[in-house]
TORVEX-866979 format. One record per residue (C-alpha): x, y, z; residue number from 1; residue in three letters. Coordinates in nm, 2 decimals. Example, Ala and Ser with C-alpha at 12.3 -4.5 7.8 and 13.67 -1.06 7.14 Angstrom:
<nodes>
@X=1.23	Y=-0.45	Z=0.78	i=1	aa=Ala
@X=1.37	Y=-0.11	Z=0.71	i=2	aa=Ser
</nodes>
This chain:
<nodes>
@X=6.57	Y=5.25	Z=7.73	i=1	aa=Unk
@X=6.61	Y=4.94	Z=7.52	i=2	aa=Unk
@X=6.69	Y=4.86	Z=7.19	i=3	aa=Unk
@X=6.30	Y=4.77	Z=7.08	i=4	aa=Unk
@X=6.19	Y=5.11	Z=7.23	i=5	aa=Unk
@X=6.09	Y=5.40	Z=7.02	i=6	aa=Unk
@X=6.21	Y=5.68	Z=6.97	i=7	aa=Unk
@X=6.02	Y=6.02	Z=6.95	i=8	aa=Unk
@X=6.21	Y=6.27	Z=6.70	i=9	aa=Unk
@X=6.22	Y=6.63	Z=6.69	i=10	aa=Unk
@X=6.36	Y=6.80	Z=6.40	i=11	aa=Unk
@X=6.46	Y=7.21	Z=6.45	i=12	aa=Unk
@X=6.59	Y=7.33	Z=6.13	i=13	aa=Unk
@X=6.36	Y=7.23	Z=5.87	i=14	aa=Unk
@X=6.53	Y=7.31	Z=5.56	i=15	aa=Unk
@X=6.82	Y=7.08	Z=5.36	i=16	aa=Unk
@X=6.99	Y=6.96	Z=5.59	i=17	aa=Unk
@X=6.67	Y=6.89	Z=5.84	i=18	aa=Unk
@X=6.59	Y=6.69	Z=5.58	i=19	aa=Unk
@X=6.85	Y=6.48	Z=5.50	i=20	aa=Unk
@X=6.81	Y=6.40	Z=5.86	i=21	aa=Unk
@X=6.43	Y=6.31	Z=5.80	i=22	aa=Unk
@X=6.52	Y=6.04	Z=5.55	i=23	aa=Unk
@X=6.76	Y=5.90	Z=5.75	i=24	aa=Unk
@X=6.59	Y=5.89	Z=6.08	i=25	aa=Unk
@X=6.31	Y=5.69	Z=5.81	i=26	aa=Unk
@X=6.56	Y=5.42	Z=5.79	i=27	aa=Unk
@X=6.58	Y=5.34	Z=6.13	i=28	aa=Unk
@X=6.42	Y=5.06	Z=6.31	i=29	aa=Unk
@X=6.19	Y=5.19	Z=6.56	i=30	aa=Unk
@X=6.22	Y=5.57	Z=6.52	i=31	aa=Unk
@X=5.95	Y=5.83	Z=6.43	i=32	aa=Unk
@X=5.96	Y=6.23	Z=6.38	i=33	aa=Unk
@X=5.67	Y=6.38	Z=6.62	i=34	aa=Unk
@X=5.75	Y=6.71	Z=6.58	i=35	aa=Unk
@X=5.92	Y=6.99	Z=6.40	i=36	aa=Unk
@X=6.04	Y=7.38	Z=6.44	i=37	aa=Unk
@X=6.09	Y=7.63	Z=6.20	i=38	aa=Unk
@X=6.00	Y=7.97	Z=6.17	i=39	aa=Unk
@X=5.98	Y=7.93	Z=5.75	i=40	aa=Unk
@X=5.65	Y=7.77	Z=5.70	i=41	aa=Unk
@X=5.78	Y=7.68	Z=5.30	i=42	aa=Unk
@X=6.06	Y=7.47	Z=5.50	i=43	aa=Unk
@X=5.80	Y=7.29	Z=5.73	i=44	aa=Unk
@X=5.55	Y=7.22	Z=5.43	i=45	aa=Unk
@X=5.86	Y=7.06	Z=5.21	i=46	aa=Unk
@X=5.94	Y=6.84	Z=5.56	i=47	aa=Unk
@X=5.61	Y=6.72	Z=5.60	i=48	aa=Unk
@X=5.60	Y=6.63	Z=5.24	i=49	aa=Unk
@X=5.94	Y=6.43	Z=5.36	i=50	aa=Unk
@X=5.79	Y=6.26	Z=5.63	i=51	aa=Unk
@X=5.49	Y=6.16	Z=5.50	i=52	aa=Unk
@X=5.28	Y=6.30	Z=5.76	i=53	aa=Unk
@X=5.11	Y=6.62	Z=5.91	i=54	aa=Unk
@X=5.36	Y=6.61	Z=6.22	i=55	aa=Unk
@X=5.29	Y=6.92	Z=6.42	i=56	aa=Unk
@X=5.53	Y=7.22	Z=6.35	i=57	aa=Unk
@X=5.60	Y=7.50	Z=6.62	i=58	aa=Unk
@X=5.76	Y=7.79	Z=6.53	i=59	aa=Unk
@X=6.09	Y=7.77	Z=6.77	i=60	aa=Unk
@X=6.24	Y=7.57	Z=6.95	i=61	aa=Unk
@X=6.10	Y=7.64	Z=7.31	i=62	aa=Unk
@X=5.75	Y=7.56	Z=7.21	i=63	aa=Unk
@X=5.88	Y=7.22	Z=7.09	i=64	aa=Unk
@X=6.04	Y=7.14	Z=7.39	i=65	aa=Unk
@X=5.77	Y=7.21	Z=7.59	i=66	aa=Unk
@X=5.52	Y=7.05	Z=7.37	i=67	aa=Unk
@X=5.63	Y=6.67	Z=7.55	i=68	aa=Unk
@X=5.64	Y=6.50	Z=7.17	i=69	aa=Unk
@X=6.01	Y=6.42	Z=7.18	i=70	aa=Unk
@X=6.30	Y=6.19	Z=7.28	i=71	aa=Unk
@X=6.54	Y=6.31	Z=7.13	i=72	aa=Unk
@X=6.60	Y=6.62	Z=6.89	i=73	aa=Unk
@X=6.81	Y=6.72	Z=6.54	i=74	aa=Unk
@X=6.94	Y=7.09	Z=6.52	i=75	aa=Unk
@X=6.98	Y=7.17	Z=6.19	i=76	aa=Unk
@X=6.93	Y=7.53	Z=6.26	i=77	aa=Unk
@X=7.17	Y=7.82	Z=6.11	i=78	aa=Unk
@X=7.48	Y=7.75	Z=6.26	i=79	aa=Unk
@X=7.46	Y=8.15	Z=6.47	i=80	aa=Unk
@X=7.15	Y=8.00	Z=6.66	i=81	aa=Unk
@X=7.23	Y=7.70	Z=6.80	i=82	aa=Unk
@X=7.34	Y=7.84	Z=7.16	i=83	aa=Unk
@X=6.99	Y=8.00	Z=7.18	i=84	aa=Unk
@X=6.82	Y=7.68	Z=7.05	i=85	aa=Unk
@X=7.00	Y=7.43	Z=7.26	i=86	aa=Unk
@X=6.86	Y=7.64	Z=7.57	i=87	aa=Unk
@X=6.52	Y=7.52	Z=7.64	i=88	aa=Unk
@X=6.60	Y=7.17	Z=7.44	i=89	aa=Unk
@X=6.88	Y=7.11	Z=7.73	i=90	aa=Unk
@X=6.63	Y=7.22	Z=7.99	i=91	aa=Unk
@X=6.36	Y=6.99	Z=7.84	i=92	aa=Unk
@X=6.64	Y=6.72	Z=7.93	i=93	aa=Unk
@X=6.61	Y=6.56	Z=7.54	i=94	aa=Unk
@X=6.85	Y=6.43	Z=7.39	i=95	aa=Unk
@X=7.01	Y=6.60	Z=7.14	i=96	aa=Unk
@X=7.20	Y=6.55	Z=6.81	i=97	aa=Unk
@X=7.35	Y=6.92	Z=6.71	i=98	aa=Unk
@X=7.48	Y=6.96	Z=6.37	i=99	aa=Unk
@X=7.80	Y=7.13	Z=6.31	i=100	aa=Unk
@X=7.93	Y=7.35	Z=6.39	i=101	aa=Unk
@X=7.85	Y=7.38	Z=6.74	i=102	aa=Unk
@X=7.88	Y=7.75	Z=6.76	i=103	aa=Unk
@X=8.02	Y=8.03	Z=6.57	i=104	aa=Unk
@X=8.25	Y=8.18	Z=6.81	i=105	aa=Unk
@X=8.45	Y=8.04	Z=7.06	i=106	aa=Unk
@X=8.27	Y=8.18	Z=7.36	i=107	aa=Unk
@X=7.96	Y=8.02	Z=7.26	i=108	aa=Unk
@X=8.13	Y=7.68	Z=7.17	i=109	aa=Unk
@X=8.27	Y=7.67	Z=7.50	i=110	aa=Unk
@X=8.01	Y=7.74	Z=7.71	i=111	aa=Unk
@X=7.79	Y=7.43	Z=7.51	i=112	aa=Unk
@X=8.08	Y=7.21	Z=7.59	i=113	aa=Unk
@X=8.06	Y=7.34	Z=7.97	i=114	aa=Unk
@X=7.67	Y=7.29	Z=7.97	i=115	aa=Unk
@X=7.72	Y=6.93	Z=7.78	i=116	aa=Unk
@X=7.97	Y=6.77	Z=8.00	i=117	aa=Unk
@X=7.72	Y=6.80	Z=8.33	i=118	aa=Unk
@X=7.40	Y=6.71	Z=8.04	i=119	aa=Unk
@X=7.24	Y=6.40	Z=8.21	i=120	aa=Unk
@X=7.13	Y=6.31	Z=7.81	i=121	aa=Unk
@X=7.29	Y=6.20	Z=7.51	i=122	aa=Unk
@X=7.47	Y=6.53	Z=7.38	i=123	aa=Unk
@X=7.63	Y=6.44	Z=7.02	i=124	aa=Unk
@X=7.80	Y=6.69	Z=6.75	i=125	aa=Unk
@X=7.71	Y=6.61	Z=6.39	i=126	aa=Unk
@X=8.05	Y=6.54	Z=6.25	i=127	aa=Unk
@X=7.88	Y=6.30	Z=5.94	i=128	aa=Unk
@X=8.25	Y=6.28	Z=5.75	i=129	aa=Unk
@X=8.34	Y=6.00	Z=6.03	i=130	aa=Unk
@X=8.11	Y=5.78	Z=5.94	i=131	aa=Unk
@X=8.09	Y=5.78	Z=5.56	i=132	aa=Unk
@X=8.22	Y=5.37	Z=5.59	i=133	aa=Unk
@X=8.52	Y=5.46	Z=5.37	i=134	aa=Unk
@X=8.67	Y=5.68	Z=5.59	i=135	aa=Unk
@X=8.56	Y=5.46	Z=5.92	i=136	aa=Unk
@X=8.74	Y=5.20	Z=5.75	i=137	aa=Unk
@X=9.04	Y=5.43	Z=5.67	i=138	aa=Unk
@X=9.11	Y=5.56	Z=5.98	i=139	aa=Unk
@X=9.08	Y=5.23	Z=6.14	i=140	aa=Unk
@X=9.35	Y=5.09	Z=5.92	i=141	aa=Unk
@X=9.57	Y=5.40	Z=6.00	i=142	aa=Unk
@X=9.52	Y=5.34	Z=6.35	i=143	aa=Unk
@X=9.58	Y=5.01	Z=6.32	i=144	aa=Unk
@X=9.91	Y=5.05	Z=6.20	i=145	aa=Unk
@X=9.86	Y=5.01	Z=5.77	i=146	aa=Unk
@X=10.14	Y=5.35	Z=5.75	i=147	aa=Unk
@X=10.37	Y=5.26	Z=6.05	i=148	aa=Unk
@X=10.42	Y=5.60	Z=6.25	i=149	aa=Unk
@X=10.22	Y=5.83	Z=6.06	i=150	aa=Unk
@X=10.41	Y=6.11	Z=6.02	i=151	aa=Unk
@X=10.18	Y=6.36	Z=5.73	i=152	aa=Unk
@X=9.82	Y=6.37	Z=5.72	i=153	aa=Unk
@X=9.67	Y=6.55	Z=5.38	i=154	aa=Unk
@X=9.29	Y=6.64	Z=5.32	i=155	aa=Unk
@X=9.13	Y=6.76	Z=4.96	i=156	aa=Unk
@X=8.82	Y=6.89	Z=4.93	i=157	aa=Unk
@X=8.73	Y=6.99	Z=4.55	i=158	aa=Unk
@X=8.33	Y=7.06	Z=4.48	i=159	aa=Unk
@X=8.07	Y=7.29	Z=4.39	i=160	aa=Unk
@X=8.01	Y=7.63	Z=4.57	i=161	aa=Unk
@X=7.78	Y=7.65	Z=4.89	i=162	aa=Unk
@X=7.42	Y=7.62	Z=4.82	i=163	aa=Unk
@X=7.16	Y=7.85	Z=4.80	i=164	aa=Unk
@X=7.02	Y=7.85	Z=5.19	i=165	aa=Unk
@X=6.66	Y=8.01	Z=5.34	i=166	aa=Unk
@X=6.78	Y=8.37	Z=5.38	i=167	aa=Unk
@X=7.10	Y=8.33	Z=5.18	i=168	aa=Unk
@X=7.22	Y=8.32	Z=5.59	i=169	aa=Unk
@X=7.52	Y=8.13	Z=5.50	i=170	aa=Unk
@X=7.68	Y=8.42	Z=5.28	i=171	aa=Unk
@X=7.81	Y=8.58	Z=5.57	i=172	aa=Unk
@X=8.08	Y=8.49	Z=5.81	i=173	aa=Unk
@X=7.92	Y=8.62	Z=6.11	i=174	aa=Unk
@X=7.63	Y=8.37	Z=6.02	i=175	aa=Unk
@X=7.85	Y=8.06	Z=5.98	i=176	aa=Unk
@X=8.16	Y=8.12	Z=6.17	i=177	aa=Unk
@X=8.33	Y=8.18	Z=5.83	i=178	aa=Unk
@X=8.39	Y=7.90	Z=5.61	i=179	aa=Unk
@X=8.67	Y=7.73	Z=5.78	i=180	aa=Unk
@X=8.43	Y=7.68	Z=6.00	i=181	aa=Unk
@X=8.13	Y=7.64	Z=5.82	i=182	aa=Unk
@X=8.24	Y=7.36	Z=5.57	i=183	aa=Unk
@X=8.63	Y=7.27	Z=5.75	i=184	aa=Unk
@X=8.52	Y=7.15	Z=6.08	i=185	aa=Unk
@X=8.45	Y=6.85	Z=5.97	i=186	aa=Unk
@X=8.78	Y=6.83	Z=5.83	i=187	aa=Unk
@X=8.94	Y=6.97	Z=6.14	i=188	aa=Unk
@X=8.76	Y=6.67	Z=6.35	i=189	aa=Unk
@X=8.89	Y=6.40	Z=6.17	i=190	aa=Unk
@X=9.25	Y=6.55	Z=6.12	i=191	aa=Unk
@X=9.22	Y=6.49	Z=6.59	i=192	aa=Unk
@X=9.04	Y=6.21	Z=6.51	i=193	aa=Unk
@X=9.30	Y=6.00	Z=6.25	i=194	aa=Unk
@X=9.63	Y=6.20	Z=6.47	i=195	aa=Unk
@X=9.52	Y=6.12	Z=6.83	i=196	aa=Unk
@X=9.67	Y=6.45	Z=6.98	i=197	aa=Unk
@X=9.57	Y=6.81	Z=6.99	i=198	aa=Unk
@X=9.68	Y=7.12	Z=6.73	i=199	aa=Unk
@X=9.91	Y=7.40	Z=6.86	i=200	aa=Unk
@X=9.94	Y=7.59	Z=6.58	i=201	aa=Unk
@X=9.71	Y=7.65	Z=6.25	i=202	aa=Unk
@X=9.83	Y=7.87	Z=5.91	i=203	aa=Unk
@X=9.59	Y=7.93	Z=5.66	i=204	aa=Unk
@X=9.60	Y=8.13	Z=5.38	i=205	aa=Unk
@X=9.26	Y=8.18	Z=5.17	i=206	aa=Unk
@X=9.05	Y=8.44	Z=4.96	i=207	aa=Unk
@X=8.71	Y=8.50	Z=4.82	i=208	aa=Unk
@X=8.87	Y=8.47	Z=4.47	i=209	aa=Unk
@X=8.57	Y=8.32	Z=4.25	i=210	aa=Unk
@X=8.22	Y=8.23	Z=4.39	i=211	aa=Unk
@X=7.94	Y=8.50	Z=4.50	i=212	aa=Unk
@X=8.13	Y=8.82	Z=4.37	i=213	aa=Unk
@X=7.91	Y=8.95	Z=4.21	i=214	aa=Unk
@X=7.62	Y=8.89	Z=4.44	i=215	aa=Unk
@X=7.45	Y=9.12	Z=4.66	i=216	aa=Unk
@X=7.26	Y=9.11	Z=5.00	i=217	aa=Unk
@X=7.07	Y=9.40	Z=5.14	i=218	aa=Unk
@X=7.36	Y=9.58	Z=4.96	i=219	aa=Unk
@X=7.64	Y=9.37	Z=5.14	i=220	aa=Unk
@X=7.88	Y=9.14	Z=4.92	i=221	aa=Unk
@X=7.94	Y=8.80	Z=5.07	i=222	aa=Unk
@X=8.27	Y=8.75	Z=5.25	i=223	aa=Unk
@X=8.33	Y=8.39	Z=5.29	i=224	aa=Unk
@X=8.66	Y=8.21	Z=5.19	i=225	aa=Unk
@X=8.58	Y=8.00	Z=4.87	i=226	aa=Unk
@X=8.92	Y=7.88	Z=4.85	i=227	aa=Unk
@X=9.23	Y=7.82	Z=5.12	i=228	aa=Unk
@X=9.56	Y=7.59	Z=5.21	i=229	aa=Unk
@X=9.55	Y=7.53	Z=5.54	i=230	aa=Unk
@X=9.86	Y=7.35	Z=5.79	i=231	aa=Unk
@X=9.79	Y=7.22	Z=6.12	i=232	aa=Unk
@X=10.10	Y=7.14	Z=6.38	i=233	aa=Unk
@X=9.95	Y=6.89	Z=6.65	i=234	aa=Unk
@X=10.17	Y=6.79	Z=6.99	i=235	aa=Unk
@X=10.27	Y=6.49	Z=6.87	i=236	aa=Unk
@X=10.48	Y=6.59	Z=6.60	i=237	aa=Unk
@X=10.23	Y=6.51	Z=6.27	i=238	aa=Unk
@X=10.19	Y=6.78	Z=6.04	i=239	aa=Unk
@X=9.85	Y=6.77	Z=5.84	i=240	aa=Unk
@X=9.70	Y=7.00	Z=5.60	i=241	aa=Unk
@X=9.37	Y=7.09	Z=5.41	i=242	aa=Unk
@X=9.34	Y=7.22	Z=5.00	i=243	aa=Unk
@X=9.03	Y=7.33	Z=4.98	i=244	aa=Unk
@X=8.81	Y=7.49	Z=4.69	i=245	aa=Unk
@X=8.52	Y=7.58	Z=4.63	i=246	aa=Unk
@X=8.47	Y=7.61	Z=4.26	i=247	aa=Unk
@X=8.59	Y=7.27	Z=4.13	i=248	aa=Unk
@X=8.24	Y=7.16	Z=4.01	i=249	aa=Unk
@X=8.41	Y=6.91	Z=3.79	i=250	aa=Unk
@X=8.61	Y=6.74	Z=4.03	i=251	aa=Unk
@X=8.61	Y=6.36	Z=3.96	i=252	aa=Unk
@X=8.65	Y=6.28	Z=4.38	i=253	aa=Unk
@X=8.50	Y=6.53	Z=4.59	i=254	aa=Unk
@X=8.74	Y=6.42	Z=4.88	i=255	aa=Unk
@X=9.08	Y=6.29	Z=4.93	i=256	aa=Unk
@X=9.26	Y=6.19	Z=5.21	i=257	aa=Unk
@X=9.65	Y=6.09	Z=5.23	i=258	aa=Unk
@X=9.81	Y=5.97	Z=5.55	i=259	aa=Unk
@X=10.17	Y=5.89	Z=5.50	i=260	aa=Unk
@X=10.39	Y=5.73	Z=5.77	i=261	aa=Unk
@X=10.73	Y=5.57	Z=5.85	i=262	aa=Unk
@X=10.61	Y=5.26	Z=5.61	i=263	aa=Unk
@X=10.35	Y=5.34	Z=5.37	i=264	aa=Unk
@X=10.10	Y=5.54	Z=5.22	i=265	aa=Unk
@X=9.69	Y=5.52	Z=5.26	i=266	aa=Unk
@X=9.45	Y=5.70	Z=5.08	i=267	aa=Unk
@X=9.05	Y=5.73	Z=5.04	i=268	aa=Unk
@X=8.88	Y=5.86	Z=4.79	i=269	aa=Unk
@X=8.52	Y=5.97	Z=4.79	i=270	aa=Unk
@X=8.30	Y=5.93	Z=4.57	i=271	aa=Unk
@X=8.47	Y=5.58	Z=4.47	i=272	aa=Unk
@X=8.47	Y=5.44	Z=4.81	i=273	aa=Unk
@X=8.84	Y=5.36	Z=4.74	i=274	aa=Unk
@X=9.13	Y=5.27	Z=4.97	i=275	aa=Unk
@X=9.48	Y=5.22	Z=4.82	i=276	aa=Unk
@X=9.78	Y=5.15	Z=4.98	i=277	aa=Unk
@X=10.09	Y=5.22	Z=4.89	i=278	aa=Unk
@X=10.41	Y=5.07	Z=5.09	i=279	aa=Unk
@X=10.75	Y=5.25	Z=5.11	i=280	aa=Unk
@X=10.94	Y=5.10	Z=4.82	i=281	aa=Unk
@X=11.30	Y=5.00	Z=4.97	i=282	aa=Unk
@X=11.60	Y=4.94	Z=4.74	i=283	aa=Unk
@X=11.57	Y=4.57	Z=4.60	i=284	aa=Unk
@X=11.16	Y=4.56	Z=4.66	i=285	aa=Unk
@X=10.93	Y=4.61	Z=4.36	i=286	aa=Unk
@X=10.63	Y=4.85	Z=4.47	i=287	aa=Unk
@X=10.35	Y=4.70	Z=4.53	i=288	aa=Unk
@X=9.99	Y=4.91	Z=4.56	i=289	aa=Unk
@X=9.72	Y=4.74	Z=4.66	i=290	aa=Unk
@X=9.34	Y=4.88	Z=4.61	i=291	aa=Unk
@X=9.03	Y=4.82	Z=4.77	i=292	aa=Unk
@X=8.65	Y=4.93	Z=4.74	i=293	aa=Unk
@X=8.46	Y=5.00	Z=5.03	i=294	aa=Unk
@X=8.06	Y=4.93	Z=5.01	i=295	aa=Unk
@X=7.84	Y=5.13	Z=5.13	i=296	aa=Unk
@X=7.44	Y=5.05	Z=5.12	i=297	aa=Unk
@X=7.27	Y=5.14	Z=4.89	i=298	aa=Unk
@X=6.97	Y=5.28	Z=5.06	i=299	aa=Unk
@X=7.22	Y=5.53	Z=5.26	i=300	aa=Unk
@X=7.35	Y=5.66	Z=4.96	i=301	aa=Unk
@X=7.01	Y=5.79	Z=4.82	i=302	aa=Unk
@X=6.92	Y=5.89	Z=5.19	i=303	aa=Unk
@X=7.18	Y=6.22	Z=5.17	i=304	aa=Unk
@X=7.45	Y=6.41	Z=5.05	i=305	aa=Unk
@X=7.73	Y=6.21	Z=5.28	i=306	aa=Unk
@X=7.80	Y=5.90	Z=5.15	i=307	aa=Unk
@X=7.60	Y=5.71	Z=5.36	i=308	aa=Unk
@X=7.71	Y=5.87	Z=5.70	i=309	aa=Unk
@X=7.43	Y=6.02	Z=5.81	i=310	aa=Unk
@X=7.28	Y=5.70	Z=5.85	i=311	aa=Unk
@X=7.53	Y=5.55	Z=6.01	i=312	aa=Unk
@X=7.58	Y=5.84	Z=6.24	i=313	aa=Unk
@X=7.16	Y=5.76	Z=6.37	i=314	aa=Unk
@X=7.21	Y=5.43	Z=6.41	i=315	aa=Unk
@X=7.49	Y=5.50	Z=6.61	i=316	aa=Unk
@X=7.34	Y=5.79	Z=6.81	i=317	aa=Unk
@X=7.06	Y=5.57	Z=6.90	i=318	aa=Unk
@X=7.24	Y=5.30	Z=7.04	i=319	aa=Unk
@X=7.41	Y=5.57	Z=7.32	i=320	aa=Unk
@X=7.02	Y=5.71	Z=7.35	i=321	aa=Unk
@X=6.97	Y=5.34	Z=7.47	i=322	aa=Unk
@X=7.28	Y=5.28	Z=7.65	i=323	aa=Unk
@X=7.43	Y=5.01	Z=7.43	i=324	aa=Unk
@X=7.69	Y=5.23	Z=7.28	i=325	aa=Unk
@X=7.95	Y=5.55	Z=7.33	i=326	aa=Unk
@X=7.86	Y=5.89	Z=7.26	i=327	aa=Unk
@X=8.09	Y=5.90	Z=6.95	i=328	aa=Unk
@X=8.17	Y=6.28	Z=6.93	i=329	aa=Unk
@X=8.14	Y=6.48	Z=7.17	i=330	aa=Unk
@X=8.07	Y=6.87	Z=7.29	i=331	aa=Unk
@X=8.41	Y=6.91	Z=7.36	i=332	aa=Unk
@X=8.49	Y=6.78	Z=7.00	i=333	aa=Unk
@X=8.31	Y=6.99	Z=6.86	i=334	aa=Unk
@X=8.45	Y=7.28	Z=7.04	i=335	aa=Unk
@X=8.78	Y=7.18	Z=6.93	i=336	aa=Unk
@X=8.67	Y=7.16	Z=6.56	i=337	aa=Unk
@X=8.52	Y=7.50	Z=6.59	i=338	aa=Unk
@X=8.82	Y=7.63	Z=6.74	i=339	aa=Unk
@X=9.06	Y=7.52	Z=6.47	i=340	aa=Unk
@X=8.82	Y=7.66	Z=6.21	i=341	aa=Unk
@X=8.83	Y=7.99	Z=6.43	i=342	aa=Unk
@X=9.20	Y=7.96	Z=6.41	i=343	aa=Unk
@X=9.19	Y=7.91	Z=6.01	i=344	aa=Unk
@X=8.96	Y=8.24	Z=6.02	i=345	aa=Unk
@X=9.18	Y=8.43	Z=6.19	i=346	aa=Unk
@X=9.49	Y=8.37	Z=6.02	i=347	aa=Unk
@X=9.36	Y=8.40	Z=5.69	i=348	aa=Unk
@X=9.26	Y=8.77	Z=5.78	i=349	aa=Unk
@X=9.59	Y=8.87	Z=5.96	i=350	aa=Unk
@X=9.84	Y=8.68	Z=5.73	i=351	aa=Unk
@X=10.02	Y=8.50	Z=6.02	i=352	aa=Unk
@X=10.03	Y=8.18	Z=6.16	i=353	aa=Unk
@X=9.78	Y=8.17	Z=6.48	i=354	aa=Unk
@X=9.87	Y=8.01	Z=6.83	i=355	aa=Unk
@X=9.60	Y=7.77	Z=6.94	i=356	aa=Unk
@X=9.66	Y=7.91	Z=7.30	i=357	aa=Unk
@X=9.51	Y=8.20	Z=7.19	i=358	aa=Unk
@X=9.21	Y=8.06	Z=7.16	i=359	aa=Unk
@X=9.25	Y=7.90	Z=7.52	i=360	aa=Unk
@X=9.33	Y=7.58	Z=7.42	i=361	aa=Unk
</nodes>
């Protein structure tokens, strides 16, 4: 495929997400959406408004695949259906952008890994927090030496409560994985990502303490963590950690990030786009911060919820459809991100810090 030819979307998942994915996909130089599956026809009437178009709309995934309208294909499904959906898409040979998290479980993540690595077609996780261009340009500097041997990695995320989803499926940890790994697989990706080795050992402790108590399901009360500190030990020797919550509406930055190493300091903040850092400051040296604002386009911004990434995560994804770039982030990544989150989960629940052998990895 080259880079003039056009590519066939398929969207599966037709709600928020799905369509954060439709304006993005808009963006892109020679790129359509053919086709869409949803079982909610509210969700495939508010995507066809988004497109433009009447695209035809199947009711699963299967019939899409078979249907012969599509290239490539976005699942933005709930996160407990994605093994099923990927089944006939794999089998339709398409390729396929799957949003996080892979799977819900660790047997399900790692049997998508197992089916991806023999996948004769682009097979990419939707991890968009590594390409919002702040943190691209973040982790570059760390890995480009900005903190000398980075020794701590920290991660804040401070924001509003889950949204309202089709079903209120996300309510539920046996929907979502929990939300460690839910929302914190992202986080879990880039903590690999920025240390370049794997965890060995996760401690989290977390609660339900604020959001959704006092809401009701079919009689059930939600049971998702809204609020956790989280360490991670990876083989190399760097410690990293995650504050999360939930309930901070008023936060001023949605996300920090703090890598500190043998020589200096580097942080990002998002919203601002803003990368400071901060040498160590010896005995006779004045300190001296430096600050600088990362742009991101305009048009990216207003096309989602992720500062810009999910646009740069297409334009990306297309150039490994047509064999002029990597597959960034892979199955096997996200099994790892899943596994960690799994790992969060776990200790959490049993108040002890969990073994990522016991996991099997």
């Amino acid at each position: 495929m080259k880079s003039t030819d056009h590519i066939r979307w398929g969207i599966v998942g037709a709600g928020m997400m799905g369509r954060e994915h439709i304006a993005n996909i808009a963006l892109q130089p020679n790129a359509s959406i053919t086709a869409l599956a949803d079982p909610v026809a509210s969700s495939i009437e508010s995507s066809r408004s988004a497109i433009g178009a009447d695209v035809p709309a199947f009711a699963d995934a299967a019939a899409l695949a078979a249907s012969g309208l599509c290239d490539a294909v976005v699942i933005a499904s709930p996160n407990f259906t994605h093994r099923d959906v990927l089944a006939p898409l794999m089998d339709a040979r398409l390729h396929i952008l799957c949003e996080k998290p892979l799977a819900t479980t660790i047997v399900d993540a790692r049997a998508l890994a197992v089916a991806a690595a023999g996948y004769d077609r682009v097979f990419w996780t939707g991890m968009e927090y590594r390409f919002m261009p702040p943190v691209t340009e973040f982790v570059a500097q760390v890995h480009g030496g900005a903190v000398g041997a980075l020794k701590m990695l920290s991660i804040r995320e401070h924001r509003f409560p889950f949204l309202v989803k089709v079903g209120d499926w996300n309510r539920f940890s046996a929907n979502t994985g929990g939300t460690m790994v839910e929302k914190c697989c992202h986080f879990f990706d880039l903590m690999r990502l920025i240390v370049g080795a794997e965890p060995v050992r996760v401690h989290c402790s977390g609660a339900m303490d604020v959001n959704h108590r006092d809401e009701l399901y079919d009689g059930r009360v939600p049971d998702i963590i809204d609020n956790s500190f989280t360490t991670v030990d990876f083989a190399n020797g760097v410690r990293a950690m995650l504050d999360l919550c939930m309930f901070a509406d008023g936060a001023e930055q949605q996300e920090d990030i703090s890598a500190t190493g043998d020589e200096a300091r580097l942080d990002v903040h998002i919203p601002a786009g803003e990368i400071v850092h901060s040498p160590r400051v010896g005995f006779r040296n004045a300190k001296q911060v430096t600050r600088r604002h990362v742009e991101t386009d305009p048009a990216a911004l207003a096309a989602g919820d992720h500062h810009g990434a999910s646009f740069h995560q297409h334009a990306a994804f297309a150039a490994a459809v047509r064999g002029e770039g990597p597959v960034i982030v892979s199955a096997d990544d996200g099994l790892r991100a899943v596994a960690i989150g799994l790992a969060a989960e776990m200790s959490a629940r049993e108040h002890r810090m969990v073994e990522m052998r016991e996991l099997g990895l």
